[in-house]
N, C-alpha and C positions, 0 to 999 in steps of 0.2 A: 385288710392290709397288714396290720401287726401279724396273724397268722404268718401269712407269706414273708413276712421279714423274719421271724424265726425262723422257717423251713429254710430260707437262701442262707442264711447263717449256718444253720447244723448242716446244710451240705456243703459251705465254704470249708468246714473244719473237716468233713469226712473225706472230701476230694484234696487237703494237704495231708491229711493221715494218709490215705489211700497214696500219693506219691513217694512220700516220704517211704514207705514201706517199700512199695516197690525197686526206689533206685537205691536201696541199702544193700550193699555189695558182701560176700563174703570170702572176695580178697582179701589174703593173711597179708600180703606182702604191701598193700597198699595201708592196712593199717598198723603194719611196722613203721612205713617210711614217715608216716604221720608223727607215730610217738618220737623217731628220730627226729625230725624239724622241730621238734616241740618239746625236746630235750630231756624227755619223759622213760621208765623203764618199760621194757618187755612184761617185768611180771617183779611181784613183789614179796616175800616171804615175812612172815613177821613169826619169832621165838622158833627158830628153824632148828634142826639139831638134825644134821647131815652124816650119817655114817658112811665111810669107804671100804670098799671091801679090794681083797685082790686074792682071786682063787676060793673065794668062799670065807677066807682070813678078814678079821674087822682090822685096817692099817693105819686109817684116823679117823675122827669124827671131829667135824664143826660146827661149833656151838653161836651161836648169836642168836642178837635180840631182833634186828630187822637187817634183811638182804634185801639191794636192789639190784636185779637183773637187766645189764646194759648190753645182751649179747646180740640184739640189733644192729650194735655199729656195724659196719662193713669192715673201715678201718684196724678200729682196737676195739675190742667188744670186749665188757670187764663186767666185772661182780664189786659194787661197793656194799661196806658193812659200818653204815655211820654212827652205829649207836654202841661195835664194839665189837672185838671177837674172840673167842679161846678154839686154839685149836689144841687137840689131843694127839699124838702121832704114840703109837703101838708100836714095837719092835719087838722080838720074838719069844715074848710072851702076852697073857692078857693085863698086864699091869702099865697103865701109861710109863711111858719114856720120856717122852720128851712132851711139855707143854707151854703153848706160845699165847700169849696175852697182852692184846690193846684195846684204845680206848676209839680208835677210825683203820681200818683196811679197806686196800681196793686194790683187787687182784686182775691180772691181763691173760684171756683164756691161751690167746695166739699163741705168746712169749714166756707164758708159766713165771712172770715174773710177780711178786706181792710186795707191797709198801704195810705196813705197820706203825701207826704212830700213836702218840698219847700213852706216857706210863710204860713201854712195853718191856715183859716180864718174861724171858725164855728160860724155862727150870728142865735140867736134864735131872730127871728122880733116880737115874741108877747111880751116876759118878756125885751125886749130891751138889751139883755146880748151879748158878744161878747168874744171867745176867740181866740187868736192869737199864733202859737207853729209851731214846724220845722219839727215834725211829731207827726202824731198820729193814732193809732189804731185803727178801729172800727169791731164790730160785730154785723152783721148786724139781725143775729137769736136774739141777747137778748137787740140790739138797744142801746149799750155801747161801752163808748170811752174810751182810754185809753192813756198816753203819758207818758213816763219816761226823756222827755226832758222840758227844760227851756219854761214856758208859763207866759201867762198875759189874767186874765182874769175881762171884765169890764162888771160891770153891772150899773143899773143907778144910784147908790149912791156908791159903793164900787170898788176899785178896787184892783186884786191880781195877786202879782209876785211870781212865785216859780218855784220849779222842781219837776216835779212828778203830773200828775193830770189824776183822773177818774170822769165819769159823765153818767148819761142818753145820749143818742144822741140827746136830747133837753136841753142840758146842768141845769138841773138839780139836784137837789139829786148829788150833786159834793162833792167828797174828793179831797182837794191840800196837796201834799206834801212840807216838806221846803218852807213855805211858809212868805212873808212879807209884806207891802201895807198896805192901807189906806180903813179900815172900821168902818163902821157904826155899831154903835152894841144900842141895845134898853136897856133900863134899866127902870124895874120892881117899 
Protein backbone atom coordinates (compact mmCIF):
# COMPACT_ATOMS: atom_id res chain seq x y z
CA UNK A 1 0.00 0.00 0.00
CA UNK A 2 2.76 2.59 0.77
CA UNK A 3 4.40 1.64 -2.65
CA UNK A 4 1.21 2.58 -4.48
CA UNK A 5 0.92 5.78 -2.43
CA UNK A 6 4.22 6.95 -3.71
CA UNK A 7 3.66 5.95 -7.25
CA UNK A 8 -0.22 8.03 -7.11
CA UNK A 9 1.83 10.92 -5.72
CA UNK A 10 4.95 11.07 -8.31
CA UNK A 11 2.22 10.92 -10.90
CA UNK A 12 0.00 13.60 -9.22
CA UNK A 13 3.25 15.82 -9.54
CA UNK A 14 4.22 14.59 -13.14
CA UNK A 15 0.46 15.05 -14.54
CA UNK A 16 0.61 19.01 -12.95
CA UNK A 17 4.15 19.41 -14.41
CA UNK A 18 2.91 17.71 -17.71
CA UNK A 19 -0.05 20.47 -17.77
CA UNK A 20 1.47 23.24 -16.67
CA UNK A 21 3.90 22.74 -19.65
CA UNK A 22 1.57 22.18 -21.86
CA UNK A 23 -0.87 25.23 -21.43
CA UNK A 24 2.34 27.73 -21.19
CA UNK A 25 1.77 29.92 -24.09
CA UNK A 26 4.34 31.80 -26.09
CA UNK A 27 2.06 34.80 -26.62
CA UNK A 28 4.22 37.98 -26.41
CA UNK A 29 1.26 40.02 -26.28
CA UNK A 30 -0.51 38.33 -23.64
CA UNK A 31 2.48 38.54 -21.47
CA UNK A 32 2.91 42.19 -22.09
CA UNK A 33 -0.66 42.94 -21.05
CA UNK A 34 0.13 41.00 -17.74
CA UNK A 35 3.22 43.14 -16.99
CA UNK A 36 0.97 46.09 -17.77
CA UNK A 37 -1.90 45.13 -15.03
CA UNK A 38 0.86 44.46 -12.86
CA UNK A 39 2.40 47.70 -13.20
CA UNK A 40 5.64 45.97 -14.11
CA UNK A 41 8.56 46.92 -17.01
CA UNK A 42 8.94 45.29 -20.37
CA UNK A 43 12.63 44.97 -19.76
CA UNK A 44 15.13 46.25 -17.47
CA UNK A 45 18.73 47.56 -18.07
CA UNK A 46 21.04 47.91 -15.23
CA UNK A 47 24.61 50.39 -15.79
CA UNK A 48 23.53 50.93 -19.52
CA UNK A 49 25.64 53.24 -21.55
CA UNK A 50 23.48 53.92 -24.85
CA UNK A 51 25.34 55.53 -27.77
CA UNK A 52 23.21 57.45 -30.70
CA UNK A 53 24.44 57.54 -33.72
CA UNK A 54 23.12 59.54 -36.87
CA UNK A 55 24.72 58.62 -40.27
CA UNK A 56 27.27 56.65 -38.76
CA UNK A 57 28.27 60.12 -36.51
CA UNK A 58 28.19 59.25 -32.33
CA UNK A 59 25.33 62.37 -31.52
CA UNK A 60 24.83 61.40 -27.86
CA UNK A 61 25.21 58.75 -25.49
CA UNK A 62 23.31 57.96 -22.19
CA UNK A 63 24.69 56.93 -19.37
CA UNK A 64 22.66 55.51 -16.27
CA UNK A 65 22.96 53.21 -13.57
CA UNK A 66 19.31 51.40 -14.08
CA UNK A 67 16.60 51.96 -16.89
CA UNK A 68 13.11 50.81 -16.80
CA UNK A 69 11.53 50.10 -19.94
CA UNK A 70 7.73 50.96 -19.84
CA UNK A 71 7.16 50.94 -23.69
CA UNK A 72 4.22 48.47 -23.16
CA UNK A 73 1.86 51.09 -22.25
CA UNK A 74 -0.52 51.53 -25.18
CA UNK A 75 -1.15 54.97 -23.97
CA UNK A 76 2.25 56.71 -22.99
CA UNK A 77 4.98 54.25 -23.05
CA UNK A 78 8.12 55.87 -21.32
CA UNK A 79 11.64 55.02 -20.19
CA UNK A 80 12.19 55.73 -16.33
CA UNK A 81 15.81 56.31 -14.99
CA UNK A 82 15.28 56.08 -11.02
CA UNK A 83 18.65 55.88 -9.90
CA UNK A 84 19.99 58.90 -12.31
CA UNK A 85 21.09 59.94 -15.70
CA UNK A 86 24.07 61.85 -17.63
CA UNK A 87 23.29 62.52 -21.00
CA UNK A 88 26.32 63.52 -23.41
CA UNK A 89 25.00 65.40 -26.64
CA UNK A 90 27.99 65.69 -29.40
CA UNK A 91 27.89 68.59 -31.77
CA UNK A 92 30.25 68.92 -34.64
CA UNK A 93 33.03 67.66 -33.28
CA UNK A 94 34.05 64.52 -30.96
CA UNK A 95 34.30 66.51 -27.75
CA UNK A 96 30.99 66.62 -25.69
CA UNK A 97 29.00 69.91 -25.97
CA UNK A 98 26.53 69.81 -24.09
CA UNK A 99 26.08 67.58 -20.86
CA UNK A 100 22.87 66.99 -18.86
CA UNK A 101 22.67 65.51 -15.36
CA UNK A 102 20.08 64.29 -12.58
CA UNK A 103 19.39 62.52 -9.93
CA UNK A 104 15.37 60.67 -11.53
CA UNK A 105 14.28 60.96 -15.36
CA UNK A 106 11.49 59.60 -17.21
CA UNK A 107 11.25 60.23 -20.78
CA UNK A 108 7.77 59.78 -23.05
CA UNK A 109 8.72 57.86 -26.56
CA UNK A 110 5.32 59.25 -28.23
CA UNK A 111 5.83 63.06 -27.31
CA UNK A 112 9.82 63.15 -27.10
CA UNK A 113 9.00 64.98 -24.13
CA UNK A 114 11.83 64.34 -20.78
CA UNK A 115 11.25 65.44 -17.05
CA UNK A 116 14.80 65.69 -15.16
CA UNK A 117 14.68 66.24 -11.56
CA UNK A 118 17.15 66.09 -8.47
CA UNK A 119 20.32 68.30 -8.65
CA UNK A 120 19.96 68.87 -12.25
CA UNK A 121 23.30 70.20 -13.92
CA UNK A 122 23.17 71.29 -17.86
CA UNK A 123 26.93 72.38 -18.69
CA UNK A 124 27.37 73.78 -22.40
CA UNK A 125 31.59 72.92 -22.45
CA UNK A 126 32.00 75.30 -25.54
CA UNK A 127 30.47 78.76 -24.37
CA UNK A 128 31.54 77.63 -20.60
CA UNK A 129 27.84 78.40 -19.30
CA UNK A 130 26.35 76.10 -16.55
CA UNK A 131 22.96 75.84 -15.32
CA UNK A 132 21.80 74.31 -12.00
CA UNK A 133 17.58 73.74 -11.09
CA UNK A 134 15.58 70.98 -9.36
CA UNK A 135 13.87 70.16 -12.59
CA UNK A 136 13.54 70.72 -15.76
CA UNK A 137 11.81 69.87 -19.13
CA UNK A 138 13.25 69.02 -22.19
CA UNK A 139 11.81 68.31 -25.73
CA UNK A 140 13.75 66.55 -27.50
CA UNK A 141 11.83 67.17 -31.13
CA UNK A 142 12.40 71.16 -30.99
CA UNK A 143 15.85 70.57 -28.50
CA UNK A 144 14.25 73.07 -25.75
CA UNK A 145 14.25 73.33 -22.06
CA UNK A 146 12.10 74.54 -19.94
CA UNK A 147 11.87 74.93 -15.74
CA UNK A 148 9.22 76.77 -13.80
CA UNK A 149 11.46 76.27 -10.73
CA UNK A 150 14.23 78.27 -8.79
CA UNK A 151 17.52 78.19 -11.06
CA UNK A 152 21.19 79.73 -11.33
CA UNK A 153 22.52 80.02 -14.28
CA UNK A 154 26.57 80.98 -14.73
CA UNK A 155 28.13 81.90 -17.58
CA UNK A 156 31.77 83.30 -17.64
CA UNK A 157 31.26 86.74 -16.81
CA UNK A 158 27.49 86.76 -15.56
CA UNK A 159 25.74 85.16 -13.34
CA UNK A 160 21.78 84.59 -12.81
CA UNK A 161 19.23 83.56 -10.03
CA UNK A 162 15.52 83.28 -10.70
CA UNK A 163 12.37 81.19 -11.22
CA UNK A 164 11.28 80.49 -14.33
CA UNK A 165 13.72 79.76 -17.27
CA UNK A 166 13.59 78.50 -21.10
CA UNK A 167 16.54 78.05 -23.47
CA UNK A 168 17.89 76.06 -26.44
CA UNK A 169 19.13 72.63 -25.22
CA UNK A 170 22.47 74.29 -25.55
CA UNK A 171 21.59 76.77 -23.25
CA UNK A 172 21.29 79.59 -25.42
CA UNK A 173 18.74 81.91 -26.82
CA UNK A 174 17.66 81.95 -22.84
CA UNK A 175 14.57 83.61 -21.34
CA UNK A 176 14.71 83.96 -17.16
CA UNK A 177 12.04 84.54 -15.31
CA UNK A 178 11.90 86.75 -11.87
CA UNK A 179 15.12 87.16 -12.30
CA UNK A 180 18.34 88.82 -10.08
CA UNK A 181 22.29 88.50 -10.03
CA UNK A 182 25.16 89.96 -11.21
CA UNK A 183 25.77 91.14 -14.96
CA UNK A 184 27.70 92.46 -17.30
CA UNK A 185 25.98 94.51 -19.56
CA UNK A 186 28.30 96.54 -22.61
CA UNK A 187 27.50 100.12 -23.06
CA UNK A 188 27.49 101.65 -26.63
Amino acid sequence: MKLFSQFFSKSIVVFFFTTMLFSCTSDTQKVRDFLVDKNLPVGIARDANHVYKDSGKITSRLITPLMLDFSNRSEHPYSEFPNGIKIVNFRKSDIDSVTITGQYAISYSKTSISEIKGHVIVINHTDKSRLETEQLFWDEKTKYFISEKAFTLMKEKDTIFGIGFESKDDLTQHLSKKTTGKLETIEN
